[in-house]
N, C-alpha and C positions, 0 to 999 in steps of 0.2 A: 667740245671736249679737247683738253689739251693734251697733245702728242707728248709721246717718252720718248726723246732724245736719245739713239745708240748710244756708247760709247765706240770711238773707232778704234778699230786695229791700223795698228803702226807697224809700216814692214819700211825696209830699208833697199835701194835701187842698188846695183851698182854701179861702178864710174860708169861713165857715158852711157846709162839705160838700155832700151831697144828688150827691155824684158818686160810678159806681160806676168801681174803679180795675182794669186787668185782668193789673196785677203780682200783685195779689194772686191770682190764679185757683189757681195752683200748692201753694195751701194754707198756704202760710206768706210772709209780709213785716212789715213796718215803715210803720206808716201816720204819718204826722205832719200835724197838723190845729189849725186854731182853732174854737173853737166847739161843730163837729159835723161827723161824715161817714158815709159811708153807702158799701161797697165790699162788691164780691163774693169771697167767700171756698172758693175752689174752687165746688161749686153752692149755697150759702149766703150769703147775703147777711146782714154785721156793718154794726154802727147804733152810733156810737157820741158820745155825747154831755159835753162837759166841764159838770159842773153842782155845788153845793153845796161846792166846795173837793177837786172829786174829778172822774171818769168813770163813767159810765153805759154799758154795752154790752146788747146783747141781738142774738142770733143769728135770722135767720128763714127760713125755707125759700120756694122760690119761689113757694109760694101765699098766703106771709105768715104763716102759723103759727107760733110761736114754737117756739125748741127751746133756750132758757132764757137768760141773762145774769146780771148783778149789778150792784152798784157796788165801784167800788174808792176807796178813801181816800185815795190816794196812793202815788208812784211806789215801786216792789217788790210790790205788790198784783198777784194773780191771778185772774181769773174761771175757773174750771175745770169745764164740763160732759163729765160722762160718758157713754157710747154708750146707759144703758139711763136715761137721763133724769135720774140724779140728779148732785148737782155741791157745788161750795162754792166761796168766797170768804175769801180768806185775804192773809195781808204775811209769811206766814211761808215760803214756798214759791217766791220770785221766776223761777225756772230749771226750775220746775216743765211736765214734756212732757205732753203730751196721752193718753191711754189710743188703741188702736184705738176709733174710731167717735167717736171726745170731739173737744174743742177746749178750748183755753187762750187767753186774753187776757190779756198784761201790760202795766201800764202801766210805760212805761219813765221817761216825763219827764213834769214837769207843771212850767207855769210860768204861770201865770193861766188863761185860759182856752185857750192854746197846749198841746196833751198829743202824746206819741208814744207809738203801742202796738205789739203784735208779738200775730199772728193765727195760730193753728195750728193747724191740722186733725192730728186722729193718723187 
């Protein structure tokens, strides 16, 4: 049976993050940010950083343990963690969903240190 695809909500960070946003709770949105930002992703809290000509993410659980991230290169780049801990980073896979238990991070735009991603819990 094929899944119906959310549409996400889009909320906007501001400068330099460090805010959690709680459009995102529902497991999937649109965050757009300068800098850096910091929102909760259903019970998961996303950290996500523009650095190096790129973004930086990493996912953590509420006691702060990591449950993995990457960097992406640029916009079509995906962070892709799967439910039993392993994952990849990739520019070949933009559209790419999430497995049950995983999550995807796309970077959608990047324009200096201004990035917009899209957060999804499978």
């Amino acid at each position: 049976m094929a899944q119906k695809l959310k549409t996400p909500q889009k909320t906007e960070a501001p400068s330099g993050g460090g805010t959690k946003y709680t459009e995102c709770a529902d497991g999937d949105c649109e965050v757009s940010f300068s800098g850096s930002a910091k929102f909760s992703l259903a019970t998961w809290t996303v950290s996500a950083y523009v650095e190096d000509g790129g973004v930086s993410v990493r996912l953590t659980d509420a006691n702060g343990r990591g449950r993995g991230g990457g960097f992406m290169a640029g916009p079509g780049c995906t962070v892709a963690v799967h439910a039993d801990g392993g994952g990849r980073v990739g520019c070949d896979q933009p559209g790419a969903n999430p497995e049950p238990g995983g999550y995807v991070v796309h970077l959608l735009e990047l324009d200096g240190d201004t990035a917009v991603v899209r957060a999804i819990l499978g």
